[in-house]
Structures are given as structure tokens and as C-alpha cells.
N, C-alpha and C positions, 0 to 999 in steps of 0.2 A: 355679562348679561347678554340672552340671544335677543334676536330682536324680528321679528316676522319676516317672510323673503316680501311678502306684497307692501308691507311699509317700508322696505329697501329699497325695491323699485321705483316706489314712490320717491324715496330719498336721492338714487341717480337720475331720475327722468327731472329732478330739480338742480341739482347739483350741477350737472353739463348743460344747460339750456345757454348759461352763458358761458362755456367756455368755445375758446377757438380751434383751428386745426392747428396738426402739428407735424407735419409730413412736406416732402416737399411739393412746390405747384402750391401748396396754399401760402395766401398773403400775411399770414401772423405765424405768430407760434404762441403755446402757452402761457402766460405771463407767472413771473415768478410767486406762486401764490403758496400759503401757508400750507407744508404738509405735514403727512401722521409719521411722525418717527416712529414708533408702537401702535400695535393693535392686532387685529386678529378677523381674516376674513374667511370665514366657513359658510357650510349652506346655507347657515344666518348670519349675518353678516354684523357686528358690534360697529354702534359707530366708533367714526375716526379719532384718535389721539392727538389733537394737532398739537404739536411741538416745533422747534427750530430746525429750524433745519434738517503576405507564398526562395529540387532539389539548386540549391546555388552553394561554392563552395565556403566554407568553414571563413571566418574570420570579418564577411563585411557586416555591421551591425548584427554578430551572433546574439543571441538570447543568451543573457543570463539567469541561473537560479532567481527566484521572486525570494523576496526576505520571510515570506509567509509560507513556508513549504508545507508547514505540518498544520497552517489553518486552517480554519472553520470550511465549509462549502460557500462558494462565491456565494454572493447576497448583491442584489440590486434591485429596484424597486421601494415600494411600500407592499411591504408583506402586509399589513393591515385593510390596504386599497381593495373595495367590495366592487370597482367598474367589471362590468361584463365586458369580454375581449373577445372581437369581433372574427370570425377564421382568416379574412385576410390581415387582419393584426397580429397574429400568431407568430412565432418561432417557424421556419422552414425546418423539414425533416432531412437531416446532415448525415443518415445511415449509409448515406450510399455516395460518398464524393465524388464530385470530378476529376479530385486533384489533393493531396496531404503535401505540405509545406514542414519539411523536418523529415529524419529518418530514424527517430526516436531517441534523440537528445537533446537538450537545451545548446550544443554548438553548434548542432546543423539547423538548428532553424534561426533563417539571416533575413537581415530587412532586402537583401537582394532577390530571396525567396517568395516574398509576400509584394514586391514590387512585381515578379514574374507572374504570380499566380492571380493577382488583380487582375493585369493584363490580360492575361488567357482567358480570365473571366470563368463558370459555370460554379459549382459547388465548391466551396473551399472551406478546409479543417485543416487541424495542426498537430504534427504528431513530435511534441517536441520532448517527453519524457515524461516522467511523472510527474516532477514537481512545476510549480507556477513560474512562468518565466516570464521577463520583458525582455522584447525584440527593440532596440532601440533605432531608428528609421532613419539610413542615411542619404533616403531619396522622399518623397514622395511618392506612394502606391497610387498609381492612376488606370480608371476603368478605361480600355478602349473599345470607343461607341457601338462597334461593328460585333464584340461578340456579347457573349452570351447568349441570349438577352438577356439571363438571369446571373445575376452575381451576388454569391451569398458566402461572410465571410464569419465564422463560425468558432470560437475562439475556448468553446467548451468550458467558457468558464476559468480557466489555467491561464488563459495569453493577454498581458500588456503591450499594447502598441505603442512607443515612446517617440514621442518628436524630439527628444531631447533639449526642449526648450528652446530648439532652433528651424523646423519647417513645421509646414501641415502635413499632417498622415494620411489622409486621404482625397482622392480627388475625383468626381463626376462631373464632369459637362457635355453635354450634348450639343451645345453650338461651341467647343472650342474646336476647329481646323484640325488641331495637331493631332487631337483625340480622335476624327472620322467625321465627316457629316454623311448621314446616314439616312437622313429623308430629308426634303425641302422646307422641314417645318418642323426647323428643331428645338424652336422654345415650345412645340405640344406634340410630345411624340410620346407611345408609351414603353420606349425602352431606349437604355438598358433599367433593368429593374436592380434598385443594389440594397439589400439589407445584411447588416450588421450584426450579430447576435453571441451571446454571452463573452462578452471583450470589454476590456477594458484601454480606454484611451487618456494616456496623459503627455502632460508636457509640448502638447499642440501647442504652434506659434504660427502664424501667418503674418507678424507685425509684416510690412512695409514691402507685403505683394497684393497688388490693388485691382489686381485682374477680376472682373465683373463685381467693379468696385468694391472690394476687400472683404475681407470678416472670412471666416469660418478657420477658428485654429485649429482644435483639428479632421472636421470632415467639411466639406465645400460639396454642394451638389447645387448643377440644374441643369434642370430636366426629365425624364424618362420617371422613375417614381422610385423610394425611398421609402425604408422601413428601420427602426432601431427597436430592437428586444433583447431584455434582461442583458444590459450595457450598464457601466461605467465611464463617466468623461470626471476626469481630476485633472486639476487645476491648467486647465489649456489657456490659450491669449490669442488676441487678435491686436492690431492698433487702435492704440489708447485714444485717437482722437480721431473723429468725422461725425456728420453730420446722421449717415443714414447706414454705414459700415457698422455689423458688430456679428456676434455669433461667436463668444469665444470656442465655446463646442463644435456647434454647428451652424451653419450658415447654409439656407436652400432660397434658390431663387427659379421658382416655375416650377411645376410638377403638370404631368399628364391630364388636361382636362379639368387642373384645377382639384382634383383626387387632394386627400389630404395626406400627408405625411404623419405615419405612426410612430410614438415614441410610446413604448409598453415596457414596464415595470424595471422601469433605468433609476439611473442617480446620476445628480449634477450635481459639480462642489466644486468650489475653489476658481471657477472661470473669470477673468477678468476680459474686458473689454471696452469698447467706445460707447454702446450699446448691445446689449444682450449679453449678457453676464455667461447667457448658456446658450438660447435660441435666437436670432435673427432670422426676417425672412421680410421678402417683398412680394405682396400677391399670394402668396403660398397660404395655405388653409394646414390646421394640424389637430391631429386627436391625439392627445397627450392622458394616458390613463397609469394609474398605480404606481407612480413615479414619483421621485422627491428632487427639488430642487433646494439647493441649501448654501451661505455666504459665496455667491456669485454677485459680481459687481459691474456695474456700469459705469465709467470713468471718467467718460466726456465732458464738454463742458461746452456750454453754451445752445445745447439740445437742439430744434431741427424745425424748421432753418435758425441756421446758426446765428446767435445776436452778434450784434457788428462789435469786431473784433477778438471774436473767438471762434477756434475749429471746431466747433458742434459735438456733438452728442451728449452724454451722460444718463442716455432713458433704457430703461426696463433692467431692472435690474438681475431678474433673472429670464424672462421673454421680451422680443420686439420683435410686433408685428405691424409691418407696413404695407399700404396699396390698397388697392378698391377693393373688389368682391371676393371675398375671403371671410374664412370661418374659422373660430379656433374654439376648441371642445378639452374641455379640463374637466376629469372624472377620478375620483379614488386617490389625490395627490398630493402632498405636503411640499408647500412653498414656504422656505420661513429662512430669515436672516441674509435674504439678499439684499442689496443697498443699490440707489440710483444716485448720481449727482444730481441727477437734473429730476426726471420725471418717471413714476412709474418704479415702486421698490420693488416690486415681484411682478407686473405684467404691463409693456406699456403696449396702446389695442390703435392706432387710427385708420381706420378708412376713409381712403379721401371722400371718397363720395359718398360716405353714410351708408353703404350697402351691407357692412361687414357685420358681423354677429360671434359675441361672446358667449361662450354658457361652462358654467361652473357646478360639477357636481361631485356633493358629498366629499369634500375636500378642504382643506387644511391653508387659508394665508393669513400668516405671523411672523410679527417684528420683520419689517420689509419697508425701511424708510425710504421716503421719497425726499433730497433732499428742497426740490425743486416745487413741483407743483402733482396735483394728484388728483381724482375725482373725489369730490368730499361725499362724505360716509362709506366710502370704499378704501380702506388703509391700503397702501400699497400698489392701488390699482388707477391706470389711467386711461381713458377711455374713450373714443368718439365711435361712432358705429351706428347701425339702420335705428337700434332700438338700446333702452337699457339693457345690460346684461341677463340674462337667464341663470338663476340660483336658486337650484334646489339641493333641500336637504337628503 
């Protein structure tokens, strides 16, 4: 049954009045209140279910053939997602490289190649044969702050980046030293710029590297600004426990001005983490359109701040969004089958200071249990922010 977006409104602007914060600096956290194992949160929103609970030589991390040589054309997104996509949300134009990583085989293209060509920074494609390869990464690919500005890694659709289930694949910071400090003020600088575009990323791992406090298996960025188009992230990790760590995919903390971070017609599956199944962030604002997120988990336990006696987390099951004045924008996307321990089966939202703002549109949250606590008549979803969410059909 649909149910009106103004009597849903109605229904979270009651729902939250008594709940607490759930971030850190605040003095409580959620208490374990009954959530929707099932249900289904669209433009109209049903009520809740409550139930229980980059040339380098030949041999280092070469590409191998992909086991799909002769499949379909890559596919990512929600081909069905009707959001309008904004020109700086687009795809970068890759006709004219900086730089091609391979010399058109699958052995010449090595994770020593695409560590090199990160570095160098500017246009980057891959010219590693016909068929679909994975590059399995026996380094971490890290931007350094000083070039580009623009770093665009362009994967045609053909190339797996593989952490092998033992690093992160990619790395941006602008305040780390070793990277370059490059202006005096490098949590709001507007470069380097780095998007990612028709790649696929799996086997991201970051467990038990906690540098600006953990999470992002496999892409990490903060600072300068961040773009993800027509991407894949399968099955990446982070570590299983903390309190405010998580982003098995991705992890961004700070972007330019507060600018939002574009995620356009990707897919998320199979990420596990403390928090954020798929997305993580602090402070960071995101426009997430024509995208699907799907069985991503949140693992933690004891959610945030941590109850005494456990190492925190288990919220959002497939986003977690933390910090003040921030916004996040969900347009054209299908959320369904991710899981939290703790709080938030498909999106957990707090702004400490109430300033932050939710809006959902024309989009798809289903079976997305909270095992924890959740905002009631919102399945899935958990909430603190300036105002009720915004959900239009």
C-alpha cells in the first residue's frame, strides 16, 4: 500500500521527536528500539514492518583474462533511474589521454602500471587487449597532490581493479605529507580532482590501516573533489569494528567547499564493514543518482558512541553519513537487501547539529533491516537532521 509523502512527513517529524543523537560529541546514542526487518521505502513510503531484530614491466600484478570475455557490455547503474545528471556529474571525455597503462595485452597491463600512472596523474585509459581483464594491485595506487589537478581513471568498461582481498586500491589525501601539501588549507582546497569511470573495483581491504581513522576498502579520498561514473565496487571490506570507521567501498572525508561527491549510475554489492556497507563519510555532502546498492552490510556492534563494552558500529547498512552541515541527495536508485547490526538497514543520516538535510527521489528502499533501531515509518532508514526527510515521488 502507497501511503501520501505529506502524511509520511507527518509520520517522521513524529517518529524522531524522541529519538536521540547518534554521532560522536553527542551524550547518548540510539537506544535499542524495535526495527523493520522488511518493508519498502519509495517516493511513498509504506509504513514500517517491525519485526526482531597505469608502461611497467610484465609480471608484477599482470592482468588476467576476465572470465566474461565474450559477455554482455558492462552494465552498472539502474538503467531504469529517470534522475537528470547534472554536466559536472557526467563521465569526463577520455578521447584524448594523457597516458594508456598496457601496450595492448592483458600482461602488459600490471598494478605497477596503474600505481605509476595514478601518480603522474592527468587522463588515464587502459589499453590492455580485448578481452576484460583484472589487474590485481600489489600496491596501493596513490594520487600525488601536486599533479594533475585532474586525475581521471577510465577503465572503458573492460578493467577490474583487484585488491586481492588484501589492500585498498586507491588512495586520495590532501593533508597526507607524503602525498604533497600543496596549499595551507588542505582540508578545503579544490584539487586534485579524481574521478573514476567505467571500472570496476573488488576485493578492496583496508581492515587494520586506521590512518584518518579507517574505512574505505577500496577507494579512500579527502579532500580536493571526487566523482564516481558508471562503476562497480564488488564485494570490498574495511574493519569489522569501530565506532565511526566504515566505507567498505568508499570512504571520503572533506571535499572542496563542501561540494558534493557524485556517485552516477554505479552498483554496490557485497561490501562488508563496521559501518557503511558501501559509503562512509564525515561532513561530506553526496548526490548519489541511478545507482543500486544491494546485500551490503554493516557489521559492528555496539553502534556510536559505542555502549560500554563494545567496539562500536554496525549502522548504515548500505550509507553512513556523519557530521554537521551536510547534505545527501538520492535520485533514480534502488536500495534493497542491505543489513545493519545496529542502526540504519539502507541509510543511517545524523547531523550533529540538526543542520543536515535528506532528500529522496523517485527511488526504490527494500528489505533493508535495521537490526538495531531505526526511524519508525521509515524501513530502513535512520535519521536525525535540520528537518524530516524530503520524498518525492
Amino acid at each position: 500500500m502507497r501511503v501520501k509523502s505529506a502524511l509520511l512527513l507527518l509520520v517522521l517529524a513524529v517518529g524522531t521527536a524522541g529519538l536521540p543523537a547518534c554521532a560522536p560529541g553527542d551524550p547518548a546514542r540510539p537506544p535499542a528500539a524495535p526495527a523493520a526487518a522488511t518493508g519498502t521505502t519509495t517516493a511513498s513510503v509504506p509504513a514500517a514492518t517491525p519485526t526482531a531484530g597505469p608502461g611497467a614491466r610484465a609480471g608484477l600484478g599482470a592482468a588476467t583474462p576476465g572470465a566474461t570475455a565474450s559477455a554482455a557490455a558492462f552494465r552498472a547503474g539502474n538503467p531504469a533511474g529517470r534522475a537528470a545528471v547534472p554536466a559536472e556529474a557526467r563521465a569526463v571525455d577520455t578521447s584524448h589521454p594523457t597516458r594508456r597503462i598496457g601496450t595492448g595485452t592483458a600482461a602488459s597491463c600490471t598494478s605497477e602500471a596503474v600505481v605509476k600512472a595514478v601518480a603522474a596523474g592527468g587522463i588515464i585509459t587502459f589499453n590492455c587487449g580485448p578481452a576484460p581483464v583484472t589487474i590485481t594491485m600489489k600496491a596501493t595506487a596513490k594520487v600525488v597532490n601536486s599533479h594533475g589537478p585532474r586525475i581521471v581513471l577510465d577503465g572503458g568498461g573492460k578493467v577490474t581493479l583487484s585488491g586481492g582481498g588484501k589492500r585498498r586500491i586507491l588512495y586520495l589525501n590532501t593533508c597526507d605529507q607524503a602525498q604533497g601539501w600543496t596549499t595551507s588549507h588542505c582540508q578545503n582546497q579544490d584539487h586534485p580532482q579524481l574521478t573514476v569511470q567505467n571500472l570496476t573495483f573488488t576485493g578492496g581491504n583496508s581492515t587494520g590501516d586506521r590512518t584518518e581513522g579507517g574505512g574505505g576498502g577500496a577507494i579512500f579520498v579527502r579532500g580536493g573533489r571526487f566523482k564516481v561514473v558508471n562503476s562497480r565496487f564488488v564485494g570490498n571490506r574495511c574493519d569489522r569494528t569501530g565506532p565511526d570507521l566504515g566505507g567498505a567501498a568508499l570512504r571520503v572525508l572533506s571535499q572542496y567547499e563542501n561540494k558534493p561527491v557524485y556517485v552516477v549510475n554505479s552498483t554496490f554489492t557485497g561490501g562488508n564493514c563496521a559501518n557503511g556497507g558501501a559509503l562512509s563519510s564525515i561532513g561530506v555532502s553526496w548526490t548519489v543518482l541511478n545507482s543500486v546498492f544491494r546485500d551490503n552490510r554493516a557489521v559492528g556492534n555496539g553502534a556510536n558512541p559505542a555502549r560500554s563494552g563494545t567496539p562500536g558500529g554496525g549502522s548504515g547498512g548500505a550509507i553512513y553519513c556523519d557530521g554537521n552541515e551536510f547534505t545527501v541527495r538520492i535520485a533514480g536508485t534502488i536500495i534493497e537487501g542491505n543489513r545493519a547490526a545496529e542502526g540504519g538497514g539502507a541509510i543511517f543520516f545524523v547531523s550533529n547539529n540538526r543542520t543536515g538535510t535528506l532528500r529522496i527521489e523517485h527511488s526504490t528502499l527494500r528489505r533493508n533491516p535495521s537490526a538495531g533501531f531505526e526511524t519508525r515509518g521509515y524501513p530502513g532508514i535512520f535519521f536525525l537532521g535540520a528537518h524530516p526527510p524530503t520524498i518525492l515521488p
